[in-house]
PyMOL commands that place a pseudoatom at each C-alpha (Angstrom):
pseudoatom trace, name=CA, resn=UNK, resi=1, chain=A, elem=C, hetatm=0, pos=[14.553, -5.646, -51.868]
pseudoatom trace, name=CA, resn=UNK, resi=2, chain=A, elem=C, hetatm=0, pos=[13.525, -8.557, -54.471]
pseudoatom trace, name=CA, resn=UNK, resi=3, chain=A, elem=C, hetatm=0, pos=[14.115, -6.499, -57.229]
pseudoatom trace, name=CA, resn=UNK, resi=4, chain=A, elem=C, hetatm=0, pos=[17.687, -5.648, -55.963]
pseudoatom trace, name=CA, resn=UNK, resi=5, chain=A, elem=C, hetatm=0, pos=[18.015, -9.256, -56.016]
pseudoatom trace, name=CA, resn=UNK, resi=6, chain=A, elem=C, hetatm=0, pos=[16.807, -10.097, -59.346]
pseudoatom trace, name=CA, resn=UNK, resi=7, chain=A, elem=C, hetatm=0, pos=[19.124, -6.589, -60.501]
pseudoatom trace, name=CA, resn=UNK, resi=8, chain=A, elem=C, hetatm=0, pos=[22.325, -7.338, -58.709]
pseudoatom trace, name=CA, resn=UNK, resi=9, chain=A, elem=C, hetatm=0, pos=[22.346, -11.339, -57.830]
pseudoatom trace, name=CA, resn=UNK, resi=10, chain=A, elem=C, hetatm=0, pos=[20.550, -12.615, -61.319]
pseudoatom trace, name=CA, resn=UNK, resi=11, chain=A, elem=C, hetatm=0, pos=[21.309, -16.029, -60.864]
pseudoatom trace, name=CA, resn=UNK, resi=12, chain=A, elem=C, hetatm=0, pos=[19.141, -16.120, -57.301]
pseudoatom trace, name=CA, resn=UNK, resi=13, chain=A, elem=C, hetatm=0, pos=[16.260, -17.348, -57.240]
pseudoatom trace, name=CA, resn=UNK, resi=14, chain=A, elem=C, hetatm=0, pos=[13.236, -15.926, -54.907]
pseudoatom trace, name=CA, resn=UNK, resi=15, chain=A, elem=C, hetatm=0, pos=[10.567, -18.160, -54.122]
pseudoatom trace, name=CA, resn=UNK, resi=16, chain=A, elem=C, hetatm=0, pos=[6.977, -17.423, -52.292]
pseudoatom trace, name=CA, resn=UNK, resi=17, chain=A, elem=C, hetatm=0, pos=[5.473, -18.931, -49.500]
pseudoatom trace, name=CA, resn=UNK, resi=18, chain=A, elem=C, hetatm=0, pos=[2.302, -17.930, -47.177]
pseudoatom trace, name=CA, resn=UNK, resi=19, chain=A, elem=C, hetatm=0, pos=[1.851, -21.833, -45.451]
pseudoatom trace, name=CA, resn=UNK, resi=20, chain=A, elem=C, hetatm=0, pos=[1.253, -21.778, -41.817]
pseudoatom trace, name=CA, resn=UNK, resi=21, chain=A, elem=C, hetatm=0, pos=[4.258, -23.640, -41.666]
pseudoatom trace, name=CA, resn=UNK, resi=22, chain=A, elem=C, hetatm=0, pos=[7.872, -22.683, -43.191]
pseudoatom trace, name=CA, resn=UNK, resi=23, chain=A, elem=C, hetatm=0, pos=[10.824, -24.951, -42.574]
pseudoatom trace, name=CA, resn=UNK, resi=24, chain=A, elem=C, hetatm=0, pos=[14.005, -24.129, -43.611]
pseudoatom trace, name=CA, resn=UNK, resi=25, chain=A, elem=C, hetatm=0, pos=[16.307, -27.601, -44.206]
pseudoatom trace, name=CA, resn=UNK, resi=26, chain=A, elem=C, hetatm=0, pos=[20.208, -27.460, -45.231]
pseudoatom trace, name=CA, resn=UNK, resi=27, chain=A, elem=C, hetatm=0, pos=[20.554, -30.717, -47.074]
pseudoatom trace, name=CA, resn=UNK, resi=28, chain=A, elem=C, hetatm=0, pos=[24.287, -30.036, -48.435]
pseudoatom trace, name=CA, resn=UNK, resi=29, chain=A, elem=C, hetatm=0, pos=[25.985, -32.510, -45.769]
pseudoatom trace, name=CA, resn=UNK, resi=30, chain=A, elem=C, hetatm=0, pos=[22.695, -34.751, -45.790]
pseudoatom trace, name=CA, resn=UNK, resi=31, chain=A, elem=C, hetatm=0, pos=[22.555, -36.283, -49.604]
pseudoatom trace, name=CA, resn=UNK, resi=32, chain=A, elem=C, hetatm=0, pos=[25.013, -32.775, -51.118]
pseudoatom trace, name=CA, resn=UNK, resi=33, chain=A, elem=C, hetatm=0, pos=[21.104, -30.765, -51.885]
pseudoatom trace, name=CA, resn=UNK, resi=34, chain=A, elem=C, hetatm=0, pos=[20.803, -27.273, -51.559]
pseudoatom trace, name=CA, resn=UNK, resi=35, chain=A, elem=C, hetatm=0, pos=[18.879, -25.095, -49.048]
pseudoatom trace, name=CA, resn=UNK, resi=36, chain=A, elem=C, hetatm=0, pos=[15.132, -25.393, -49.320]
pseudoatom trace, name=CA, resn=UNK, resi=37, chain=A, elem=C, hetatm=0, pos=[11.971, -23.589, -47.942]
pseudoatom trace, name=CA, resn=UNK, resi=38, chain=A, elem=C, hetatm=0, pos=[9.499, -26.281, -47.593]
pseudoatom trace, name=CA, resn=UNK, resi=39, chain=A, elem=C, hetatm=0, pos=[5.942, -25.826, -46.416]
pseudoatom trace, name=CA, resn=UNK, resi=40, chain=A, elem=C, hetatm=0, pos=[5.443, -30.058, -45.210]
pseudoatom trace, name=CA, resn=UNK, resi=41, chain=A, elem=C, hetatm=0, pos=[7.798, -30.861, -41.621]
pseudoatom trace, name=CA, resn=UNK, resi=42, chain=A, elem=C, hetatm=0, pos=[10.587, -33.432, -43.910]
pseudoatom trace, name=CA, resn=UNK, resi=43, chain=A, elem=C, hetatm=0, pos=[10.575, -36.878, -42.296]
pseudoatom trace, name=CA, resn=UNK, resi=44, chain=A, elem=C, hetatm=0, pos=[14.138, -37.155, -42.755]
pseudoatom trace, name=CA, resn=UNK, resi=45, chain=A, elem=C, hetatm=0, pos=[15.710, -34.162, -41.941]
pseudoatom trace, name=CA, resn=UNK, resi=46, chain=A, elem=C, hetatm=0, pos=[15.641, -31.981, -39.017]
pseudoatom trace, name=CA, resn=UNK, resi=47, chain=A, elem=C, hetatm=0, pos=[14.345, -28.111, -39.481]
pseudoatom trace, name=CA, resn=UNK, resi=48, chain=A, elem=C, hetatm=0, pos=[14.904, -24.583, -38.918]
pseudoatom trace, name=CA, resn=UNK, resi=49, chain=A, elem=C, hetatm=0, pos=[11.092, -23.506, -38.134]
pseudoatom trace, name=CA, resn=UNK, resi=50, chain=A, elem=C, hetatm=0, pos=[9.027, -20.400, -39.192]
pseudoatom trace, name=CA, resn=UNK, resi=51, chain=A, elem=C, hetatm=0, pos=[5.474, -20.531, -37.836]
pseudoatom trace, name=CA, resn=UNK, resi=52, chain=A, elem=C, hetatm=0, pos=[2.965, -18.201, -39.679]
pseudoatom trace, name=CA, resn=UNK, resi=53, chain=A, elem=C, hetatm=0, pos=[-0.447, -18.540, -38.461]
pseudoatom trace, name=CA, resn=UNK, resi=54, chain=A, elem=C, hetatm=0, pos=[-1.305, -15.345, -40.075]
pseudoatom trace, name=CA, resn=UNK, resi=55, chain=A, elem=C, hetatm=0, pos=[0.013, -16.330, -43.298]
pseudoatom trace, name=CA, resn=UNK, resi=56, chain=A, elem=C, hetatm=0, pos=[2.566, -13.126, -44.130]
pseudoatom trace, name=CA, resn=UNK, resi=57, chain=A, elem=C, hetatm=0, pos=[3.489, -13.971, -47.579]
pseudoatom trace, name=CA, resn=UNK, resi=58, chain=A, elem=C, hetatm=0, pos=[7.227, -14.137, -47.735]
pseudoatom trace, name=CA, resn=UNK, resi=59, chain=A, elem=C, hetatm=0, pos=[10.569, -14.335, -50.240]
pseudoatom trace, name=CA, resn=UNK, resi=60, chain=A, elem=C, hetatm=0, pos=[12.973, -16.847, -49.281]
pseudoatom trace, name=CA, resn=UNK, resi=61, chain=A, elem=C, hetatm=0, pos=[16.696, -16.782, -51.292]
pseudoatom trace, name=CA, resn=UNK, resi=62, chain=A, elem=C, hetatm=0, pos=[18.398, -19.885, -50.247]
pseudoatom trace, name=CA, resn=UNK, resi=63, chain=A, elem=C, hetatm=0, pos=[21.917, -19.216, -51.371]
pseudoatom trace, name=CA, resn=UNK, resi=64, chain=A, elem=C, hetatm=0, pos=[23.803, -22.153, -53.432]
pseudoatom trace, name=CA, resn=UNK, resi=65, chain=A, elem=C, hetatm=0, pos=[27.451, -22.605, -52.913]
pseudoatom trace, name=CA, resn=UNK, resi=66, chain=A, elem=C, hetatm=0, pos=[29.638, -19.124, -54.244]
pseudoatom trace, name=CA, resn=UNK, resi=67, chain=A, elem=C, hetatm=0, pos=[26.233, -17.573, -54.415]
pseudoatom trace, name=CA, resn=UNK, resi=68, chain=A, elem=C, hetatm=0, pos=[27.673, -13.607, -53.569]
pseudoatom trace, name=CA, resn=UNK, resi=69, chain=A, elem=C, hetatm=0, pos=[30.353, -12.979, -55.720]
pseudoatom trace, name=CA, resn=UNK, resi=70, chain=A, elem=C, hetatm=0, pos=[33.323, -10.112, -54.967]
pseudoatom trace, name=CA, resn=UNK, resi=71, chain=A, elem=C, hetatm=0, pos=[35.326, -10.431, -57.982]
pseudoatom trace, name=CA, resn=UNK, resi=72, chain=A, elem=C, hetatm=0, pos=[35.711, -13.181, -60.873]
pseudoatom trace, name=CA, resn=UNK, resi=73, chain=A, elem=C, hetatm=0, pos=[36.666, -16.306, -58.794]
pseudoatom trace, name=CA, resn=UNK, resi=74, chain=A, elem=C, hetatm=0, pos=[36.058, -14.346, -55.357]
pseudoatom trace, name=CA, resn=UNK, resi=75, chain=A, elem=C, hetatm=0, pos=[33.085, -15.159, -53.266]
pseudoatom trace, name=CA, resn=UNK, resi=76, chain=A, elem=C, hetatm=0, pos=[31.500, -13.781, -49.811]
pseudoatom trace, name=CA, resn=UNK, resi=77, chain=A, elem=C, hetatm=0, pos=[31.786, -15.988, -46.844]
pseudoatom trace, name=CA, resn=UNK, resi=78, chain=A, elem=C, hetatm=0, pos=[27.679, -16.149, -46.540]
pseudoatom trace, name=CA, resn=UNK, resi=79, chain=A, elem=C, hetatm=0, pos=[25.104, -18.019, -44.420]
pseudoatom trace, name=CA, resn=UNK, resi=80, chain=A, elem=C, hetatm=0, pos=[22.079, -20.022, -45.546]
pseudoatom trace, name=CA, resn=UNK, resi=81, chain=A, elem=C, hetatm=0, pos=[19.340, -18.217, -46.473]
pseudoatom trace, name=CA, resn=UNK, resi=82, chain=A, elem=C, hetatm=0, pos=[17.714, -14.701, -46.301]
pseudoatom trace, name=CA, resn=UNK, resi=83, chain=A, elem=C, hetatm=0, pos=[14.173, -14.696, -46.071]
pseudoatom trace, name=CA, resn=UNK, resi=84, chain=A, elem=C, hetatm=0, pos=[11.370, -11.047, -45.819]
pseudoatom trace, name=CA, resn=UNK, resi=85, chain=A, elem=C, hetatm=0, pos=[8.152, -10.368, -46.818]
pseudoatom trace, name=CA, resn=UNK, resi=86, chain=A, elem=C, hetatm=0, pos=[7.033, -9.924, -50.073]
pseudoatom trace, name=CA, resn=UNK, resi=87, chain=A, elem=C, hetatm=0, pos=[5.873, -6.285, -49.481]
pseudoatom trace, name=CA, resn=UNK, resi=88, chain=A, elem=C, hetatm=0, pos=[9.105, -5.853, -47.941]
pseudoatom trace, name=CA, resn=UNK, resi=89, chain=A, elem=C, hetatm=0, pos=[8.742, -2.240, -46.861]
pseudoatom trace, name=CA, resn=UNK, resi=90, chain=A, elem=C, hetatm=0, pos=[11.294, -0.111, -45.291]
pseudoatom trace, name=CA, resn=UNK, resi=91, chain=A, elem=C, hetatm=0, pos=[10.912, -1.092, -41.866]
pseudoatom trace, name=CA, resn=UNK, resi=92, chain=A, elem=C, hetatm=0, pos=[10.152, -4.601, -42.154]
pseudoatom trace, name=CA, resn=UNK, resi=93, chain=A, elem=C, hetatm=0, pos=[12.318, -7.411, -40.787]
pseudoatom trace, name=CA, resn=UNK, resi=94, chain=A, elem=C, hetatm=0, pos=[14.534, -9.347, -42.946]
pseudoatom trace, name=CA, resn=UNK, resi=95, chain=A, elem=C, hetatm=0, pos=[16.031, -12.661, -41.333]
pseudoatom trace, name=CA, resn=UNK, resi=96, chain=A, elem=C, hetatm=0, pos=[18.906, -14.086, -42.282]
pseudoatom trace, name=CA, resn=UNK, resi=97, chain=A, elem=C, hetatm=0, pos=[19.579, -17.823, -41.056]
pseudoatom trace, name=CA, resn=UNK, resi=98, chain=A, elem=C, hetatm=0, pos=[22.845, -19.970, -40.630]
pseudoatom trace, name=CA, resn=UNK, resi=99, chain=A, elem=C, hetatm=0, pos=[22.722, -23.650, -39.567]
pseudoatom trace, name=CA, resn=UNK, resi=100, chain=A, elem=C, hetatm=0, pos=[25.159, -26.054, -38.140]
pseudoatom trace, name=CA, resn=UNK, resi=101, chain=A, elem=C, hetatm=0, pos=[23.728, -30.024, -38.547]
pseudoatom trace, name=CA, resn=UNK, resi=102, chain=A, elem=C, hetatm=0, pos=[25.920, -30.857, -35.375]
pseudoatom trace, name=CA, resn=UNK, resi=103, chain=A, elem=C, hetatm=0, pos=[24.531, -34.559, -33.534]
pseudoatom trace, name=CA, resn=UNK, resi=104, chain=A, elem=C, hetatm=0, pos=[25.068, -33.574, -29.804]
pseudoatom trace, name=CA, resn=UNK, resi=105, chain=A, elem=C, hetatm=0, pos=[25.226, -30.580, -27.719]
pseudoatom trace, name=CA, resn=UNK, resi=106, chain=A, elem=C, hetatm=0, pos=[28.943, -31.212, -27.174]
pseudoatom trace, name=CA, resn=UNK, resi=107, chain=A, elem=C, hetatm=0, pos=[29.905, -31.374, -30.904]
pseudoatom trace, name=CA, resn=UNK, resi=108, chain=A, elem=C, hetatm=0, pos=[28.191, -28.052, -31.349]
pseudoatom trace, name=CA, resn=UNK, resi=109, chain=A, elem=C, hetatm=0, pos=[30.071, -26.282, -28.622]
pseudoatom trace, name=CA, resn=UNK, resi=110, chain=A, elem=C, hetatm=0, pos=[33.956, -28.015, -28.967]
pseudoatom trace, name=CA, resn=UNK, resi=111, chain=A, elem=C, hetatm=0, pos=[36.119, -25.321, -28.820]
pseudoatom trace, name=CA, resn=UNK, resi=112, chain=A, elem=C, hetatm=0, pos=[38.457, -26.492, -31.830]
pseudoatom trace, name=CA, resn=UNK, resi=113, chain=A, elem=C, hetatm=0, pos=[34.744, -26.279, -34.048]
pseudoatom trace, name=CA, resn=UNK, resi=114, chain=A, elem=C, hetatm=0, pos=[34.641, -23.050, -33.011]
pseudoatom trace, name=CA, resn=UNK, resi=115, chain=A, elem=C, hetatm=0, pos=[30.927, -22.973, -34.805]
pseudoatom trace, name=CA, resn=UNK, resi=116, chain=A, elem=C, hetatm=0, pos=[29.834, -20.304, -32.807]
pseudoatom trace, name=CA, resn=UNK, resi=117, chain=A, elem=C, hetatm=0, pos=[32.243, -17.921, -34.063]
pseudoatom trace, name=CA, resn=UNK, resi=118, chain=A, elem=C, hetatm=0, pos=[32.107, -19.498, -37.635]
pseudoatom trace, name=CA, resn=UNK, resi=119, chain=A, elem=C, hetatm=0, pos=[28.135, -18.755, -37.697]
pseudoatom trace, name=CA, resn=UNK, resi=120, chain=A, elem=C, hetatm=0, pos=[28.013, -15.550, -36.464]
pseudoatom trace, name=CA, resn=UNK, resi=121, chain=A, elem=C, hetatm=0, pos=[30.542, -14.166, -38.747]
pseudoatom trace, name=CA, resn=UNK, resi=122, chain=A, elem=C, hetatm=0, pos=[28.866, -16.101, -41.860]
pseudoatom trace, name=CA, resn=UNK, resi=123, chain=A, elem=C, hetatm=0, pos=[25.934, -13.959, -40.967]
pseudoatom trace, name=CA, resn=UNK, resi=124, chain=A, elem=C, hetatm=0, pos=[27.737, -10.584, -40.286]
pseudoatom trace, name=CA, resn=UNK, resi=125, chain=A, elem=C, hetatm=0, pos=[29.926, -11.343, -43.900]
pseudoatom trace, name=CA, resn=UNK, resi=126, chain=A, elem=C, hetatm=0, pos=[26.407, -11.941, -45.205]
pseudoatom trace, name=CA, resn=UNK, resi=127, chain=A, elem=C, hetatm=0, pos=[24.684, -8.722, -44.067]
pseudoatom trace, name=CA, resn=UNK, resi=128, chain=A, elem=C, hetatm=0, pos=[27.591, -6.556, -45.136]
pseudoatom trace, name=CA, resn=UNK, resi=129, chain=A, elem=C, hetatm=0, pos=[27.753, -7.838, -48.437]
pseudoatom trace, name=CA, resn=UNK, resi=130, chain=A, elem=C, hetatm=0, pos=[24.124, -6.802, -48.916]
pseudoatom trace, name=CA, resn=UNK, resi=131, chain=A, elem=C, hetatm=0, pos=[24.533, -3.336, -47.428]
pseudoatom trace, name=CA, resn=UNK, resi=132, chain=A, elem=C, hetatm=0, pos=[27.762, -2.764, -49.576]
pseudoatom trace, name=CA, resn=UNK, resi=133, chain=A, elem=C, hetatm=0, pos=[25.714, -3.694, -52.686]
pseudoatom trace, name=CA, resn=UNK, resi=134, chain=A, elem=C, hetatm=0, pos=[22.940, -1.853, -51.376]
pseudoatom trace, name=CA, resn=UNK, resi=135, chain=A, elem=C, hetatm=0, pos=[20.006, -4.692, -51.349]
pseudoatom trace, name=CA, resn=UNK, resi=136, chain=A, elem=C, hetatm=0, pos=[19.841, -3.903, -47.665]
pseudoatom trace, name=CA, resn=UNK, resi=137, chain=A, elem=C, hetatm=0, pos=[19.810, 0.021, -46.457]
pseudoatom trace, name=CA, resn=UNK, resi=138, chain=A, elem=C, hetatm=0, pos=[22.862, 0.737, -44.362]
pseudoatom trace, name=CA, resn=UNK, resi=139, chain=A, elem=C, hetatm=0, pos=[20.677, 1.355, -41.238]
pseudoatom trace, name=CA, resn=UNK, resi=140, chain=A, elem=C, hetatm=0, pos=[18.061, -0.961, -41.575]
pseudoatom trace, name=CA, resn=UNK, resi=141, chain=A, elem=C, hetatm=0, pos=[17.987, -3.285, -38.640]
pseudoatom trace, name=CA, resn=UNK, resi=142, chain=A, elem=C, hetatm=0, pos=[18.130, -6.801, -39.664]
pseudoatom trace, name=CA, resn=UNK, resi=143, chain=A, elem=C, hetatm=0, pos=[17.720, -9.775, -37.899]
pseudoatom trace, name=CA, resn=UNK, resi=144, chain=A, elem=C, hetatm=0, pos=[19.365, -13.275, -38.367]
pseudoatom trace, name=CA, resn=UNK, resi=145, chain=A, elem=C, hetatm=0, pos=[19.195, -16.864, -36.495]
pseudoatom trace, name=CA, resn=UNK, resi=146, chain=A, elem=C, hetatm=0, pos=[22.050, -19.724, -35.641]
pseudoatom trace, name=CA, resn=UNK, resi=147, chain=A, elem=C, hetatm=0, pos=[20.438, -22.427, -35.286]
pseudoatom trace, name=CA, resn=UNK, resi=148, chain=A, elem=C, hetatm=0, pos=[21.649, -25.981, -34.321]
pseudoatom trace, name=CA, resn=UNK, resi=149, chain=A, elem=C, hetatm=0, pos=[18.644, -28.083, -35.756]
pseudoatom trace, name=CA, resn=UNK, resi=150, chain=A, elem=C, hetatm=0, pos=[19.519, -31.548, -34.263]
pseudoatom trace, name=CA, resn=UNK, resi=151, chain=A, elem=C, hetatm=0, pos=[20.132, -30.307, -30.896]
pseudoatom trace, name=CA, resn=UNK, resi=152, chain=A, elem=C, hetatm=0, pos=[16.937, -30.988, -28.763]
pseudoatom trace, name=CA, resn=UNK, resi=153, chain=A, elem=C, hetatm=0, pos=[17.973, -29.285, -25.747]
pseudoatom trace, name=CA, resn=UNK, resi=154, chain=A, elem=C, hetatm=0, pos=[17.989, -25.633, -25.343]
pseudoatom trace, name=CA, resn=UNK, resi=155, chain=A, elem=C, hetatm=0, pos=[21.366, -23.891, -26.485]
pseudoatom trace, name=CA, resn=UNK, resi=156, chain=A, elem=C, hetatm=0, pos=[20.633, -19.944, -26.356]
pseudoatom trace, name=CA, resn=UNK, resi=157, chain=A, elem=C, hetatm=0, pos=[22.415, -19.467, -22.962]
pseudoatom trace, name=CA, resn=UNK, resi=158, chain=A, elem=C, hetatm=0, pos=[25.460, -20.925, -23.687]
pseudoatom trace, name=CA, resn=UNK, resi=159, chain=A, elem=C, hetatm=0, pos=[25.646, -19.501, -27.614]
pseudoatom trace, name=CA, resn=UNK, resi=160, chain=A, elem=C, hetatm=0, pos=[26.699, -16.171, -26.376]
pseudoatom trace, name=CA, resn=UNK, resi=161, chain=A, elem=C, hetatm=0, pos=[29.760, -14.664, -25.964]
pseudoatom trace, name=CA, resn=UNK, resi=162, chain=A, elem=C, hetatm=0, pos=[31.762, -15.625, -28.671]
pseudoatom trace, name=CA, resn=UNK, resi=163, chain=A, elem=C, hetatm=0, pos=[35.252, -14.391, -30.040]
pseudoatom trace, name=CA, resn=UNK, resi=164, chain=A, elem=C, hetatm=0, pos=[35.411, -11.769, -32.667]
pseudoatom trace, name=CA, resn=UNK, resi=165, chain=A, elem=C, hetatm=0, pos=[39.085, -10.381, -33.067]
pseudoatom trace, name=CA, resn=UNK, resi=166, chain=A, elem=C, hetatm=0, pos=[39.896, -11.822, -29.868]
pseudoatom trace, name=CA, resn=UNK, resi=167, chain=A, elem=C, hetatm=0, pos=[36.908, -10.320, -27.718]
pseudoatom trace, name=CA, resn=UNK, resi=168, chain=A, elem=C, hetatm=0, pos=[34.066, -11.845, -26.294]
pseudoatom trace, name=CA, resn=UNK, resi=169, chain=A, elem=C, hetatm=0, pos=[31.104, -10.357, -28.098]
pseudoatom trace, name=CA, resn=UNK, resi=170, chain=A, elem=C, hetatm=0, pos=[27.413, -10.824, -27.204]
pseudoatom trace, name=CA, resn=UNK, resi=171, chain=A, elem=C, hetatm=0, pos=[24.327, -10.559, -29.024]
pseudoatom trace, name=CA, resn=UNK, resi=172, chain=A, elem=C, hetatm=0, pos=[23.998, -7.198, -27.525]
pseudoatom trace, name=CA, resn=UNK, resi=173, chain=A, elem=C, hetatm=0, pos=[26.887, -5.786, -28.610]
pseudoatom trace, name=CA, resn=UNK, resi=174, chain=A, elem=C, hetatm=0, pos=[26.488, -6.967, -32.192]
pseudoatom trace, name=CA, resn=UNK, resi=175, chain=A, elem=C, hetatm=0, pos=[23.038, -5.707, -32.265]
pseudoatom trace, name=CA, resn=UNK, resi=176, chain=A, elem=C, hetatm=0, pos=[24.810, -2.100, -31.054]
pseudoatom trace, name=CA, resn=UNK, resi=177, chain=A, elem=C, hetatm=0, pos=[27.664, -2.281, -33.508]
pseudoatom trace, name=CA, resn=UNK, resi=178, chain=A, elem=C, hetatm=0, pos=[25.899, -3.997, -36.658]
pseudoatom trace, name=CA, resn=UNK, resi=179, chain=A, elem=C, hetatm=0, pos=[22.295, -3.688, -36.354]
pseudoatom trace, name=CA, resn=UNK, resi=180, chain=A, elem=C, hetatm=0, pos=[21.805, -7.204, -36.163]
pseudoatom trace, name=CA, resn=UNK, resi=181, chain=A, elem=C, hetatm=0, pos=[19.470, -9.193, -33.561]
pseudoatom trace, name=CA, resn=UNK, resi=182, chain=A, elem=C, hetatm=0, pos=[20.903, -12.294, -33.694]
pseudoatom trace, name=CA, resn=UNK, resi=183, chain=A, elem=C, hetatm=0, pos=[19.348, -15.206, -31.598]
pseudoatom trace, name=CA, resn=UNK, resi=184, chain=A, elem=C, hetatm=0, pos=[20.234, -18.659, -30.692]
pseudoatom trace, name=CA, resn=UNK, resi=185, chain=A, elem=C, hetatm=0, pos=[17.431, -20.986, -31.440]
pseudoatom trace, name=CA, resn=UNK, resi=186, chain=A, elem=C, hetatm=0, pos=[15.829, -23.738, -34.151]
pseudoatom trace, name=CA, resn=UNK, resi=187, chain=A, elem=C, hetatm=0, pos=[12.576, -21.596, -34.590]
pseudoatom trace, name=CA, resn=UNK, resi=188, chain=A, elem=C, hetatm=0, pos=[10.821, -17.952, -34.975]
pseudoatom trace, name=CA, resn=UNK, resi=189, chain=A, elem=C, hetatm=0, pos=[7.120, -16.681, -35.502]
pseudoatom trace, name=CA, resn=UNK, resi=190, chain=A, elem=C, hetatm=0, pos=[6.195, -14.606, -38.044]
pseudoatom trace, name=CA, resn=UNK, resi=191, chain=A, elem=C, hetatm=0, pos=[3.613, -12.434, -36.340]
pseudoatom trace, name=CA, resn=UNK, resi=192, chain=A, elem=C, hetatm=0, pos=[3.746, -9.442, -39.119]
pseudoatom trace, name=CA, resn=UNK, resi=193, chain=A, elem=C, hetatm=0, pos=[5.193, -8.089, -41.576]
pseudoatom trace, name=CA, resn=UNK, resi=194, chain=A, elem=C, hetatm=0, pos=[6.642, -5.994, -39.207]
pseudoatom trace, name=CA, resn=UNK, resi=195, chain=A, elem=C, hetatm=0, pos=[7.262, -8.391, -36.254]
pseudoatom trace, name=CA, resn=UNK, resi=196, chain=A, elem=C, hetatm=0, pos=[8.993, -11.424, -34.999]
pseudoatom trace, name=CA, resn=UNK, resi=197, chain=A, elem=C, hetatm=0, pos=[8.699, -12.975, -31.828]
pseudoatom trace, name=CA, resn=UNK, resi=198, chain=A, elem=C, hetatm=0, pos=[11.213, -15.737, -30.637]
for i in range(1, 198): cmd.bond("trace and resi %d" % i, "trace and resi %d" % (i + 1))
show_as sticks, trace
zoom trace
């Protein structure tokens, strides 16, 4: 997979980690930054959190703004970041991640936001673009987070349904139609190559 990258996105760049600790920090609407992997909890932002006792080396691609393009001038809608292990075999996970910085638990969930909707499709835009350009196989399952990093109480239960094309669609029936498990939640641990557990 990181050499489909480096072939067909050339201006990404991949970077390495095996801490014990991966954060993942938006810090676009915080001071206009980019998406980093850091390996030290930031003092001043809040986190999307990868624990890795076992230290799995992985490849994180934090995508800048326009960073899948269609056409000259034409971009992907696209989520965060994609991170996998470096060995990235066949039938290891790859986990995509979208964020929303909302303050409260209200904000995050206002029906005119509509940031459920707006996350989930960022990741299912994402994941197509990479099967179509064949960095991802089209039957590999993937696997892909919203997260909602300032919110302190727990928001899984009421993430799910939202509206695609007017429907109510769960995380079930995205996982049977896209071969995506999608969860709800500000952290993940890497217990394999092969395994996450949430």
């Amino acid at each position: 997979m990181k050499n489909k990258i480096a072939e067909i996105l050339p201006n990404h760049t991949l970077l390495q980690s095996s801490s014990k600790d991966i954060y993942i920090v938006d810090y676009k609407n915080f001071n206009k930054g980019k998406i980093c992997l850091l390996e030290h909890e930031p003092p001043d932002i809040k986190t999307v959190y990868l624990k890795n006792e076992n230290e799995i080396a992985v490849l994180f691609d934090g995508f800048a703004e326009n960073a899948l393009p269609i056409e000259k001038g034409k971009y992907n809608s696209q989520c965060e970041c994609v991170i996998f292990p470096e060995v990235c075999n066949n039938n290891d996970w790859v986990l995509f991640v979208e964020t929303k910085y909302s303050d409260n638990f209200e904000n995050a969930f206002r029906q005119e936001n509509n940031y459920p909707h707006c996350m989930v499709n960022q990741i299912l835009e994402t994941v197509k673009f990479f099967r179509s350009k064949g960095i991802l196989e089209n039957e590999r399952r993937t696997t892909a987070i919203v997260s909602f990093p300032n919110l302190i109480e727990e928001f899984n239960s009421t993430f799910f349904p939202v509206k695609i094309d007017n429907k109510d669609v769960s995380a079930e029936d995205i996982l049977a139609e896209h071969n995506i498990l999608i969860r709800a939640t500000n952290a993940v641990q890497i217990k394999s190559a092969k395994r996450l557990k949430f």
